[in-house]
N, C-alpha and C positions, 0 to 999 in steps of 0.2 A: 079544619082541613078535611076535605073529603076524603073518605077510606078510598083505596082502590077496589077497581071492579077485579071480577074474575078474571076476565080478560088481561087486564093488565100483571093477577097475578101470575099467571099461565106464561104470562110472555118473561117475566120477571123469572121464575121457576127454569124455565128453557136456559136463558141466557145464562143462568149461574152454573148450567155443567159443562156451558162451553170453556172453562177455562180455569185453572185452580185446583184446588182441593180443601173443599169445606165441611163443616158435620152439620147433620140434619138430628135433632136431638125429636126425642119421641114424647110429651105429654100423653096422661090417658083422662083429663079433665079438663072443665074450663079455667080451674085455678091454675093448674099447671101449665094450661096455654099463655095464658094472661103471662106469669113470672117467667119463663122461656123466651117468651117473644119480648119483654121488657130491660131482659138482660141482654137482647140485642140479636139471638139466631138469624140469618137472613131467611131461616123456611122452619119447619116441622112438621113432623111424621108423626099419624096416631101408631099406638100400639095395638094391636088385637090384643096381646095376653094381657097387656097392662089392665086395658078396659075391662077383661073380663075378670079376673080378680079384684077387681075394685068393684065389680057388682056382683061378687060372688057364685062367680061362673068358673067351670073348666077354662081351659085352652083350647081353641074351635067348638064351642059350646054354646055360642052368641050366635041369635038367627041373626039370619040378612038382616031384617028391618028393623031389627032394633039398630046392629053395628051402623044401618047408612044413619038414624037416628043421632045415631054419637059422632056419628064423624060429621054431620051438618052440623051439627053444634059446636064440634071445634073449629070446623070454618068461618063459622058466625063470628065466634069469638076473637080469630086472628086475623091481624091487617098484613100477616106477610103467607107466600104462601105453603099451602099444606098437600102434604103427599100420603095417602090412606095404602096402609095394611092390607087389604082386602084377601087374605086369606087363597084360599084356591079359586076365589070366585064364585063361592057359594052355590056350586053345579061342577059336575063330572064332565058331561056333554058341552062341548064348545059353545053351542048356541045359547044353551042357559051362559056359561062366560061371558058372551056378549049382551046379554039381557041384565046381569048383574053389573057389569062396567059402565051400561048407558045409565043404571040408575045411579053407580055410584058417580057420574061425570055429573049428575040434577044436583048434585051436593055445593058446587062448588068446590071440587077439590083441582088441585092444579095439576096431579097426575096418581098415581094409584101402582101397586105392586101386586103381583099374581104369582104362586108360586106353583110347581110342580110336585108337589104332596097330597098323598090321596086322604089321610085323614083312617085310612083302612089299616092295622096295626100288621095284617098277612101278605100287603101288597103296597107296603107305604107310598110309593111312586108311581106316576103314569108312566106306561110306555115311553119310549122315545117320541115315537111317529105323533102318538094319540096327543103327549105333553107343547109338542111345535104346533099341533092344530089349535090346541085351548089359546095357546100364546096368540097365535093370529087372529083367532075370532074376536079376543081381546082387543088386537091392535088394530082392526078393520072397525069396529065401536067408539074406539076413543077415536078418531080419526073423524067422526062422523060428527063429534062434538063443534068443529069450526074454528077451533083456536089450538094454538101448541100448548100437545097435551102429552106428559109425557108418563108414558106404560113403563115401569121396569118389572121384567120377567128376571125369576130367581126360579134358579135347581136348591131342593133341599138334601143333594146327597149325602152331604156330610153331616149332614142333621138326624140322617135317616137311614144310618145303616150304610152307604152306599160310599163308600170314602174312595173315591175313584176319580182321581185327578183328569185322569182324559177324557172320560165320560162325562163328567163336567163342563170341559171347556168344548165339548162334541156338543151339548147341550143349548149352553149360552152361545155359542156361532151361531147355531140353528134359532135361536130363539130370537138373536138378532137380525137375519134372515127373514126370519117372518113377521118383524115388524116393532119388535122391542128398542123402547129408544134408551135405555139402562139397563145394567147384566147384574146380578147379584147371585152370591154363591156364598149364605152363613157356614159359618164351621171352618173353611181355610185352616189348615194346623199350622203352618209359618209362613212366614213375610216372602218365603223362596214361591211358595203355592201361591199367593193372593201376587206377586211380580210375573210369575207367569203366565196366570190369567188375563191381568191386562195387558200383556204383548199379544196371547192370542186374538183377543178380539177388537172389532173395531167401534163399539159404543163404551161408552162411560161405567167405569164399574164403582156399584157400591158396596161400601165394606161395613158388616156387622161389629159394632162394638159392642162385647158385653158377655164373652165367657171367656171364663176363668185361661189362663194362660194362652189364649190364642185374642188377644187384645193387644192392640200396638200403637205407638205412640202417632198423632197425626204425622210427623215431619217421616217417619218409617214408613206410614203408608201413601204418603204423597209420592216418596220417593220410589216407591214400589210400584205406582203409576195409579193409584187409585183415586177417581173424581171426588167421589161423594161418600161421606162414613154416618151411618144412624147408628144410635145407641141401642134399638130396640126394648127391652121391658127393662133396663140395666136402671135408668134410672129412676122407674117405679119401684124397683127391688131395692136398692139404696133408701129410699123415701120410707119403705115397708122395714128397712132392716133399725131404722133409728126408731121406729115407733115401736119397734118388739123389746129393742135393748132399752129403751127408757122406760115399758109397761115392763118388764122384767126385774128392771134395779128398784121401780118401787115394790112391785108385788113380793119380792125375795128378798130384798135388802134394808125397807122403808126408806131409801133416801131419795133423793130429789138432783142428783148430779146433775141432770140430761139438760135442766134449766141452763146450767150455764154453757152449754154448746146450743142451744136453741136460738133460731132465729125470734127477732123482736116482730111482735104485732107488727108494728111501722113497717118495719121490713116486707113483709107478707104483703099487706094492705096497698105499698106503693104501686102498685101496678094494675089493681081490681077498677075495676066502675065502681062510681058513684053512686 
C-alpha cells in the first residue's frame, strides 16, 4: 500500500479538528514514532524538550538545524500526520519566524506550533503587539506552503510567570486574528479556565497534558470544549521515570523486579521495520 503523501496528510491533519476531541501524543524518536503510531494515534506531535534530553541537551538549547533534522525524521518515519513543536521559531524578529516556519513546512510536517516565549529569563514574554506580529508572519509562511497547513499559536503565560487569565484569552483572540488556525495556552490551573477559553475564542483549542494536578481526564476536557489534547514531554518523562526506578532497584537493591513489568522484545519489535 502506498504511504500517503504530504498533501494528503495535511488535508487529513485539518479535517480531524473540525470535529471531536482527540489527543495528539508527542514521540521524541523514531522508535517512539513507529509504537505510537501502531497503537493506532490518528496524528503526533514532536516534543522539543523530549528530543533534547534524549540528546543530552537543555530545554530550547537545540539549534534550528539540527531540531528540523529530527522532526524530518519523524515524519519520514510516520504514515499518519505530524505536528512540530517549533519552539518560538528560532528568531525574535517575525521575518526570521517566517524563515524558520518555511523551512520547517520542507519537513513535511502537517502543521507546526509557535509560541510567545522569549527564552530571556528577565523578559520571559514578547510584548503584546510584537507576540501577534511573530504569529502573523508565521501564518502568512505556512499559508504559502499550498496545502492546509495548520499553525497553532500558544501564550506561555502560565508557564512563565504571567498567570493572567484575560490576558491570555486577549492574546489567543489576537493571535487567532492574525492567522492561527489552533490556540494553545499550557499551564490552565482548572477545567473552569481551560472552559472559558474555549468560549472565548473562535479556533480549536489545544490542551497540554502533562503537569502534575492541572491534568484532566479527556471526557473533562472535551466537555470543557477543548479539540485537541498533546501530552508534551509527559510521556518521555514516564519512559525516563521506569528506566531510573528499574537502574535504581538494581544498583541499591541487586534485584531484577522491573523484568516483570517490562514490555516483551516481541512486544517492542512489532511495529519497527524490517
Amino acid at each position: 500500500m502506498a504511504r500517503p503523501s504530504v498533501a494528503d496528510k495535511r488535508r487529513i491533519f485539518r479535517k480531524l479538528h473540525e470535529s471531536g476531541c482527540w489527543v495528539i501524543p508527542n514521540p521524541w524518536d523514531v522508535g517512539s514514532t513507529r509504537y505510537l503510531q501502531g497503537l493506532g494515534f490518528k496524528a503526533l506531535a514532536t516534543t522539543s524538550s523530549g528530543f533534547a534530553w534524549s540528546v543530552a541537551h537543555a530545554d530550547n538549547a537545540v539549534p534550528r538545524d539540527t531540531m528540523l533534522v529530527h522532526i524530518a525524521e519523524i515524519v519520514a518515519a510516520a504514515d499518519v500526520p505530524v505536528n512540530a513543536d517549533f519552539e518560538g521559531g528560532y528568531a525574535d524578529e517575525p521575518a526570521g519566524v517566517a524563515e524558520s516556519v518555511k523551512l520547517c513546512c520542507e519537513t513535511g510536517v502537517a502543521g507546526l506550533s509557535i509560541e510567545d516565549s522569549t527564552g530571556n529569563k528577565e523578559k520571559p514574554l514578547y510584548d503584546f503587539a510584537f507576540a501577534v506580529e511573530r504569529v502573523r508572519a508565521a501564518a502568512q509562511a505556512a499559508r504559502q506552503v499550498g496545502f492546509p497547513f495548520m499553525l497553532t499559536a500558544r501564550t506561555e503565560n502560565f508557564l512563565r510567570g504571567n498567570p493572567d487569565l484575560a490576558d491570555t484569552i486577549k492574546r489567543l483572540q489576537a493571535f487567532a486574528d492574525a492567522g492561527a488556525d489552533v490556540l494553545m495556552a499550557p499551564g490552565l490551573p482548572d477545567l473552569a479556565s481551560v472552559e472559558k477559553v474555549c468560549k472565548a475564542v473562535s479556533k480549536p483549542v489545544n490542551f497540554m497534558a502533562g503537569i502534575k494536578g492541572k491534568s484532566f481526564s479527556v471526557a473533562e476536557l472535551e466537555s470543557a470544549g477543548v479539540r485537541r489534547i498533546s501530552l508534551a514531554t509527559s510521556l518521555y518523562r514516564a519512559a525516563m521515570t521506569g528506566l531510573v526506578d528499574a537502574a535504581r532497584e538494581v544498583k541499591e537493591g541487586g534485584s531484577f523486579g522491573y523484568l516483570e513489568r517490562s514490555l516483551a522484545s516481541a512486544d517492542l519489535t512489532k511495529y519497527m521495520q524490517e
